[in-house]
C-alpha positions in Angstrom: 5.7 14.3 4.3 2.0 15.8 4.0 -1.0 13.9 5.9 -3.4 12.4 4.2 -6.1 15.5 4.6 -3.5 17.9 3.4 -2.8 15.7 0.0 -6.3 15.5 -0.3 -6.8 19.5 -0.2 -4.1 20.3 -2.3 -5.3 17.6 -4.9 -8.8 19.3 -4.4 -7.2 22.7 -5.5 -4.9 21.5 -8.1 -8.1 20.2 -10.0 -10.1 23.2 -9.4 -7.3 25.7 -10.6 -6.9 23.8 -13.5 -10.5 22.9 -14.9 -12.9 24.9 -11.9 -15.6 24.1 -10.5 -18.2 21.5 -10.9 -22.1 21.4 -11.0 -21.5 17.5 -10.2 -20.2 15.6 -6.7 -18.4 13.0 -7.5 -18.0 10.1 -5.4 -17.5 6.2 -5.1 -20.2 3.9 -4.8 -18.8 2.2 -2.0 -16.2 3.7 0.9 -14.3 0.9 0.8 -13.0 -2.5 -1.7 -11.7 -5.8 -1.0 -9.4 -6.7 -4.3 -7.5 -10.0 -4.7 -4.7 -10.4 -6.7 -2.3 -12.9 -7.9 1.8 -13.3 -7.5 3.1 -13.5 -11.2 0.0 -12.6 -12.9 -1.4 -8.9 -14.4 -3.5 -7.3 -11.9 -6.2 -4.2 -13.2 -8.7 -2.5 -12.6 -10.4 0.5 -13.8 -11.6 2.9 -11.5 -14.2 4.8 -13.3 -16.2 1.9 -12.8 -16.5 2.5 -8.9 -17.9 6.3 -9.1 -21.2 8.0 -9.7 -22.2 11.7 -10.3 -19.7 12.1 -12.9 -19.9 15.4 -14.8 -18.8 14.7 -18.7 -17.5 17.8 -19.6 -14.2 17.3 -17.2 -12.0 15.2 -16.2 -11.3 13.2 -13.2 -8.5 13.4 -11.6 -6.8 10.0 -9.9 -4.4 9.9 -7.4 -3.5 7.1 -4.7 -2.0 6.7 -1.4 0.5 4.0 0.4 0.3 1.6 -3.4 1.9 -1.8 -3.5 5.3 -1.3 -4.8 4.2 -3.3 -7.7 1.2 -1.1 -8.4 0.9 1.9 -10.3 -2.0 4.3 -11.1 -2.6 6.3 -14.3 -3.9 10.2 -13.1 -5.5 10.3 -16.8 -6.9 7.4 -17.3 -8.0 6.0 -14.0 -6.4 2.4 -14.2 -4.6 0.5 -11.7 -2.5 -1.7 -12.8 0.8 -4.1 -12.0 2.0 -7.4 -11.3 2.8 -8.5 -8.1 6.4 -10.6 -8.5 5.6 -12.7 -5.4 9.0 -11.5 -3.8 7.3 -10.7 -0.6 5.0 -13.0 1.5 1.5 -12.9 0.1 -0.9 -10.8 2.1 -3.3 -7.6 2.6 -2.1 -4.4 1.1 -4.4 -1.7 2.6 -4.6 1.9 0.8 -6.7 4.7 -0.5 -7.6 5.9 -4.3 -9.1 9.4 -4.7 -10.5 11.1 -7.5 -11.0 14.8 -8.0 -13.3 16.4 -10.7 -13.2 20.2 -10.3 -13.8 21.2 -7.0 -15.5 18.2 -5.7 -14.0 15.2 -4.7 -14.0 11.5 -3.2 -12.2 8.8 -1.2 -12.4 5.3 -0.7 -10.0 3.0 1.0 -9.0 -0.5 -0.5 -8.1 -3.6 0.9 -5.9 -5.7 -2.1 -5.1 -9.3 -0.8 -2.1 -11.0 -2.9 -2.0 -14.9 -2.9 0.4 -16.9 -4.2 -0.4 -19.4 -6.8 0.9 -22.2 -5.1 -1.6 -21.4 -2.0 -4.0 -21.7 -4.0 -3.4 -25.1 -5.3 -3.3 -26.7 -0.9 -3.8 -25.5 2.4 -2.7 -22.3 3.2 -3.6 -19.8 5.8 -6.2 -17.4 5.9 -6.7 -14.6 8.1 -10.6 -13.8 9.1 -10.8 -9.9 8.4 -8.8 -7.5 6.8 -6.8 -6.4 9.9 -6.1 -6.8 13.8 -6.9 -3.5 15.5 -5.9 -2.7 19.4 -5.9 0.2 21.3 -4.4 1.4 24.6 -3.2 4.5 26.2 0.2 5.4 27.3 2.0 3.9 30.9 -0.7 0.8 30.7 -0.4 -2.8 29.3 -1.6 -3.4 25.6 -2.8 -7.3 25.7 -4.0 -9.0 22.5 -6.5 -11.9 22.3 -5.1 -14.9 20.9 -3.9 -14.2 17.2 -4.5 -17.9 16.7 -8.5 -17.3 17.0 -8.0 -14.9 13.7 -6.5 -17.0 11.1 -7.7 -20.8 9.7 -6.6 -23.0 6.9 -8.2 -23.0 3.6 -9.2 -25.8 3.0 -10.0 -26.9 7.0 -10.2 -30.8 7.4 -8.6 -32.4 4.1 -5.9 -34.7 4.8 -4.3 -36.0 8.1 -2.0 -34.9 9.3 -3.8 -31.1 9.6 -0.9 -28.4 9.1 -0.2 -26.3 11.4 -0.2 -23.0 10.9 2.7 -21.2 12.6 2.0 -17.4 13.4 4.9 -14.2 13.9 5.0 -10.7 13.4 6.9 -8.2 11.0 9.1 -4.6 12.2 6.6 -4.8 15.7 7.4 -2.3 18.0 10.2 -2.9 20.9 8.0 -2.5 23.2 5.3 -5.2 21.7 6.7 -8.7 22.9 5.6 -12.1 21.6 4.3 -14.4 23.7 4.0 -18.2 22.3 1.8 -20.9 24.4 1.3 -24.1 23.6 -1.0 -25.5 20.7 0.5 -22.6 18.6 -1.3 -19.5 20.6 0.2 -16.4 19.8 -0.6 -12.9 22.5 1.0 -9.4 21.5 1.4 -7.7 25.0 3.7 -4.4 26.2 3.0 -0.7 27.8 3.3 1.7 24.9 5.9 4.5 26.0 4.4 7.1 23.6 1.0 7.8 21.9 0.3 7.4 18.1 -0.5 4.5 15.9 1.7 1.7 15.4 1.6 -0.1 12.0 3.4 -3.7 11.6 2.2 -7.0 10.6 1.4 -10.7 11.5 2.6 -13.4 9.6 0.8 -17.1 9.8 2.6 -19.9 7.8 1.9 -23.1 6.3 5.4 -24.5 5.5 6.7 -22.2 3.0 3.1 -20.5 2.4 2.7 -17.6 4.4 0.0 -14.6 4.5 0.3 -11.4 6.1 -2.7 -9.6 8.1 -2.1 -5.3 8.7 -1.9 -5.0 12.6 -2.6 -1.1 14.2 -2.3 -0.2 17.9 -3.8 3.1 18.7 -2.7 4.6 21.7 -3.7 7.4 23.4 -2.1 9.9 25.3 -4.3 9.5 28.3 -6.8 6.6 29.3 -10.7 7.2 28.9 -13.0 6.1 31.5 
């Protein structure tokens, strides 16, 4: 598995070795996107909308990183496209597009919310943000705020009596536990054993209508003063 610098150099070189260089520097208007898209219905966008300094006389080069399972990309044609089959709870799908155009490139990361079309006929839940971010070091306790303070209902006040929005996490680490007060609070606390960055999710539900939110811990090897 390469990192994400090293498939951006090697797509980087693949473009240049096949069409060379370019007087032009591509890049995207903005670093990053905040897409939504709906389960059961066609979802598409086309990227050569979102770059500037194009140079006409070659062509870009599309590639992606981490896509939905139900998305795909075209490399020729710059278009996104798929339908998300509402299989898996609705939520935020965070990854990056890059395009290439000789030897000049550009990256921009995406954020692509899926709801489902039933949650957006009632009250469902909402998280505020596009993901939870913590960050500790190794041997010392990792304590979240209340995970309750990030989410709210959609449409806040209609009808009595007010659901309540029940929150959990997805494939946490062991070492993350759960710990549930009353009033439906939800803390993430546990001492990391090893550094890196852990990826998993939280999970708030309305009945059967539930919405994912990314979660990343980053831990350190060593604690900063």
């Amino acid at each position: 598995m390469f990192s994400k610098n090293a498939r951006f150099a090697f797509a980087l070189l693949t473009a240049l070795v096949t069409y060379g260089s370019s007087a032009f520097a591509i890049k995207f208007t903005y670093n990053e996107y905040d897409w939504q898209a709906v389960a059961g219905k066609p979802f598409a966008i086309d990227l050569n909308t979102l770059v500037t300094e194009v140079d006409r006389t070659q062509p870009i080069v599309w590639s992606a990183d981490s896509l939905p399972r139900w998305a795909k990309l075209d490399a020729r044609n710059g278009v996104l496209s798929g339908t998300p089959d509402g299989s898996e709870p609705t939520g935020t799908e965070i990854f990056s597009v890059l395009a290439v155009q000789g030897d000049k490139g550009d990256e921009a990361k995406v954020y692509l919310s899926v709801e489902s079309p039933a949650d957006l006929q009632g009250p469902h839940p909402v998280w505020l943000g596009n993901a939870i971010t913590l960050e500790g070091c190794v041997g010392q306790p990792v304590t979240s705020h209340d995970l309750q303070m990030h989410v709210m209902l959609s449409e806040p006040g209609i009808g009595l009596p007010i659901p309540t929005i029940a929150i959990s996490t997805v494939n946490k680490p062991d070492w993350i536990v759960e710990v549930h007060k009353d009033g439906g609070s939800l803390f993430l606390t546990g001492v990391p054993p090893t550094a890196g960055d852990f990826l998993f999710q939280a999970r708030a539900c309305v009945k059967t209508s539930c919405n994912d939110i990314p979660v990343e811990i980053k831990v350190a090897a060593t604690c900063g003063r």
